[in-house]
C-alpha positions in Angstrom: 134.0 117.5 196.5 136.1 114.1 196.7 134.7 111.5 194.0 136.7 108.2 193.9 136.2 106.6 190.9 138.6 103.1 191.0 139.0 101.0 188.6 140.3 97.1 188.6 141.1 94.3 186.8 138.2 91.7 186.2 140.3 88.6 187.6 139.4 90.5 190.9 136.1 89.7 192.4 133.6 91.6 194.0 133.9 90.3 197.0 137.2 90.2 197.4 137.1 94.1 196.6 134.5 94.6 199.5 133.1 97.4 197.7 130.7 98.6 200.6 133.4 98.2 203.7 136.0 99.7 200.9 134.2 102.8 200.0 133.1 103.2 203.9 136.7 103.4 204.6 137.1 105.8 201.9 134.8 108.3 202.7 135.7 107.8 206.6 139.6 109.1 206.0 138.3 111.8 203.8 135.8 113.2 206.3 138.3 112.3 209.4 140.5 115.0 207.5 138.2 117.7 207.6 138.4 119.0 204.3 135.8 117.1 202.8 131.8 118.4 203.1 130.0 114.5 203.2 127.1 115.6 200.8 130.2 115.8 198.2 131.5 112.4 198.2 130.8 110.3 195.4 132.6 106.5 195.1 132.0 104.1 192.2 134.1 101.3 190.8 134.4 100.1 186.9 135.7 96.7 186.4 138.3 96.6 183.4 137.2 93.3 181.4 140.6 93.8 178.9 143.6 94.3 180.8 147.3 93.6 181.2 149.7 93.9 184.5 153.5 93.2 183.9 154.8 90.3 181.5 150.7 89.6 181.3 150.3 86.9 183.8 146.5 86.0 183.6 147.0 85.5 187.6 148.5 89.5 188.2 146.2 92.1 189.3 145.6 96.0 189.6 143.4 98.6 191.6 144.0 102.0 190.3 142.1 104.7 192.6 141.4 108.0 190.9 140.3 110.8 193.5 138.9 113.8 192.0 138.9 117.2 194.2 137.4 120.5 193.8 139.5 122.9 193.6 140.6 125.4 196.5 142.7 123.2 198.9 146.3 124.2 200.1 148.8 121.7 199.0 149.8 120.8 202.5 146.0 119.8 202.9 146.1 118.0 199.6 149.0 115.9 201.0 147.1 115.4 204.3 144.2 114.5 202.1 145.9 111.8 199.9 148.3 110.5 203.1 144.7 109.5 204.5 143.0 107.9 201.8 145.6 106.2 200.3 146.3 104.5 203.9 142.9 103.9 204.1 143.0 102.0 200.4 146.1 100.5 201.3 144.9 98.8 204.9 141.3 97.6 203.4 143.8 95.6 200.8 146.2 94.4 202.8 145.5 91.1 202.9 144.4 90.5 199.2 148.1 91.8 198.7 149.5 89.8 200.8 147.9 86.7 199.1 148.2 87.3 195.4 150.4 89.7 192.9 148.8 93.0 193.1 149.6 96.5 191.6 147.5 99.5 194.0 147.9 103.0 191.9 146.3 106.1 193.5 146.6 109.6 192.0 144.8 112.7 193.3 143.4 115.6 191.2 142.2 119.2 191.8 139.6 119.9 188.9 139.9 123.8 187.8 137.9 126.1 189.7 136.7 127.2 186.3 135.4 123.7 184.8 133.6 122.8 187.7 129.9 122.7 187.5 127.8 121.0 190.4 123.9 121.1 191.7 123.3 118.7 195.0 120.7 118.7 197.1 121.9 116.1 199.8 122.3 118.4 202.3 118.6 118.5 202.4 118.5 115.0 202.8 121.5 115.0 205.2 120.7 117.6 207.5 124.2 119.0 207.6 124.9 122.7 207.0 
């Protein structure tokens, strides 16, 4: 299980954000590490309509990417895990960041074991083991 759920300011448009290629790129690092099963990735983005980056310049903008993870992984593969996707966030924005004022967050979570509740049949649909 990774789910990236990202959030961004609404002075950001859709197609700047290039949801499609963005997410793509996501769930390419994630499965280039190995760790991740590709029947358990999820992506979505929420567009925050009330916002404020910095001194609250209507111009400045954010991308905050949440990635949640079921637990079970070392924390060296954790490490490898969140290396790789947040160079993978980081190269899909390069150039919006290098053309406008632009705050990228990323943090990484490990759901407990215990609180973790999940029925999917993609597999199915996938064909993957």
């Amino acid at each position: 299980m990774a789910h990236f759920i990202l959030e961004y300011s609404s002075n950001l448009s859709t197609g700047e954000l290039q949801f499609e290629h963005l997410f793509a790129s996501l769930h390419e690092a994630a499965l280039d590490t190995g760790l991740f099963p590709v029947a358990g990735l999820r992506s979505r983005a929420h567009c925050c309509e009330h916002f404020r980056v910095a001194n609250g310049d209507p111009d400045f903008a954010f991308i905050h990417l949440e990635v949640r993870l079921g637990a079970g992984r070392s924390e060296a593969e954790k490490q490898t895990a969140a290396d790789a996707i947040f160079a993978a966030l980081s190269n899909h924005l390069k150039e919006l960041y290098e053309q406008r004022a632009l705050a990228i967050s990323f943090e990484m979570n490990e759901l407990p074991a215990s609180l973790k509740f999940n029925q999917n049949n993609l597999r199915t649909y996938l064909a993957e083991p």
